[in-house]
Every structure is written in structure tokens, then in C-alpha cells.
Backbone as ProteinMPNN parsed JSONL, in Angstrom:
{"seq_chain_A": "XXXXXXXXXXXXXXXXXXXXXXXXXXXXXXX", "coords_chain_A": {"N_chain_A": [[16.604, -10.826, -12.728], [13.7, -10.802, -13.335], [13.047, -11.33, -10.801], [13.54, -9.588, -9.51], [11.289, -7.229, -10.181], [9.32, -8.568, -9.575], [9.336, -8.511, -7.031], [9.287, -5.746, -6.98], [6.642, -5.232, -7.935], [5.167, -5.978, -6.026], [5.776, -4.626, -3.43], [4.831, -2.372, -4.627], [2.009, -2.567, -4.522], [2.208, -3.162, -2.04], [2.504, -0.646, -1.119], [0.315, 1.094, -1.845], [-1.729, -0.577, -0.882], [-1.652, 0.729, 1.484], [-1.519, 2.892, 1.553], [-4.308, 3.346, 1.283], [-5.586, 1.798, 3.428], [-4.389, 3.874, 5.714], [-5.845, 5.795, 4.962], [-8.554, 5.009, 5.5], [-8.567, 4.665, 8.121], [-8.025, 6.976, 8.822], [-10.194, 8.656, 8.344], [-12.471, 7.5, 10.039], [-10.958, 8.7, 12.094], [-11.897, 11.405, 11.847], [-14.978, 10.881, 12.11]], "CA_chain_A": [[15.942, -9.604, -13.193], [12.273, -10.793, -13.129], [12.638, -11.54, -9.686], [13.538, -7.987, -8.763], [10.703, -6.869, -10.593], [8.159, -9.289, -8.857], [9.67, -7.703, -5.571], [9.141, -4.103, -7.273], [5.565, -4.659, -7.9], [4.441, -6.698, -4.357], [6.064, -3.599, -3.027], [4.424, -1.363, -4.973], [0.929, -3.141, -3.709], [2.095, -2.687, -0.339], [2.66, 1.27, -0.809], [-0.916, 1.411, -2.451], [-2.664, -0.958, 0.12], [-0.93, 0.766, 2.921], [-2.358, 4.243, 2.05], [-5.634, 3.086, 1.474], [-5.421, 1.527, 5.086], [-4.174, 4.853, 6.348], [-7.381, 7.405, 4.593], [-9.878, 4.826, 6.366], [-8.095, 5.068, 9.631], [-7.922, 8.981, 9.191], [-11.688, 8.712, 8.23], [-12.902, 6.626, 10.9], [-10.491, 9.344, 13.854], [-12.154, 12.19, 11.541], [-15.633, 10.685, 12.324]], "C_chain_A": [[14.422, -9.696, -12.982], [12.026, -11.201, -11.911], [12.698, -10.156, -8.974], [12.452, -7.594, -9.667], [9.39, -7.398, -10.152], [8.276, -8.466, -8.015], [9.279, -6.189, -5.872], [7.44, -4.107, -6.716], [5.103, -5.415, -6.553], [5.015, -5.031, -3.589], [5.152, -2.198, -3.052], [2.58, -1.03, -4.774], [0.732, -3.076, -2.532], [1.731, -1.309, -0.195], [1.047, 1.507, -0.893], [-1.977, 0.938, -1.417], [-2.327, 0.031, 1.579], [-1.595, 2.602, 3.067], [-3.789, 4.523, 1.993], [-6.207, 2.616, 2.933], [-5.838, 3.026, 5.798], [-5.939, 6.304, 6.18], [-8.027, 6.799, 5.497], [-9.645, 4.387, 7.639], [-8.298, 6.447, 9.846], [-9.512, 9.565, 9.164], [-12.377, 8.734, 9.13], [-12.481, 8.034, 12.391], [-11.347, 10.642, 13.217], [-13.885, 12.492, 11.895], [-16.22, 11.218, 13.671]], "O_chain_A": [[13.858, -8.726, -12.476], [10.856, -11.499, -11.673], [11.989, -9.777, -8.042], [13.183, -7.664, -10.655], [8.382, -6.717, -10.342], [7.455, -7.549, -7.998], [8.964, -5.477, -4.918], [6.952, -3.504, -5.76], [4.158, -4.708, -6.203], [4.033, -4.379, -3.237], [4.853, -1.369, -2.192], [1.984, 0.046, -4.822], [-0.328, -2.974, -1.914], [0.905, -0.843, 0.591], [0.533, 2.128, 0.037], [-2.906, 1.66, -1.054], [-2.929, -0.18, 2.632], [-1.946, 3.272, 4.039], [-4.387, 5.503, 2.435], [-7.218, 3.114, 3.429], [-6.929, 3.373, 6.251], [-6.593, 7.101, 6.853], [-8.328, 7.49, 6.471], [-10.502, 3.744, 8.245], [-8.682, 6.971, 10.892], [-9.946, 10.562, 9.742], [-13.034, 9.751, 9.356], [-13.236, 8.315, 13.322], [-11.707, 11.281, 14.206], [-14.33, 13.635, 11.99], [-17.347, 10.877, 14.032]]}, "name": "protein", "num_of_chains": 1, "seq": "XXXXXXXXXXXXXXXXXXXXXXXXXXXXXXX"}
């Protein structure tokens, strides 16, 4: 159980890093 829940939140770090990535890519082609 607390291992699926490690896996939730690393996941949920990915989603978050992954659209922060994406704005300052969209920034950068918006430039």
C-alpha cells in the first residue's frame, strides 16, 4: 500500500514537472 502511494506521488511530480517543462517550451516558440 505505501508503495503504491510512493509511485502515486513520483508520478504526480512527473505530471507537475512535465507541464512546467511544456509552458517554458511554449514560451520560448512564443518568443
Amino acid at each position: 500500500m505505501s508503495d503504491n502511494q510512493t509511485e502515486f506521488s513520483g508520478l504526480k511530480v512527473m505530471i507537475i514537472d512535465d507541464s512546467k517543462t511544456i509552458r517554458r517550451t511554449a514560451e520560448k516558440l512564443l518568443t
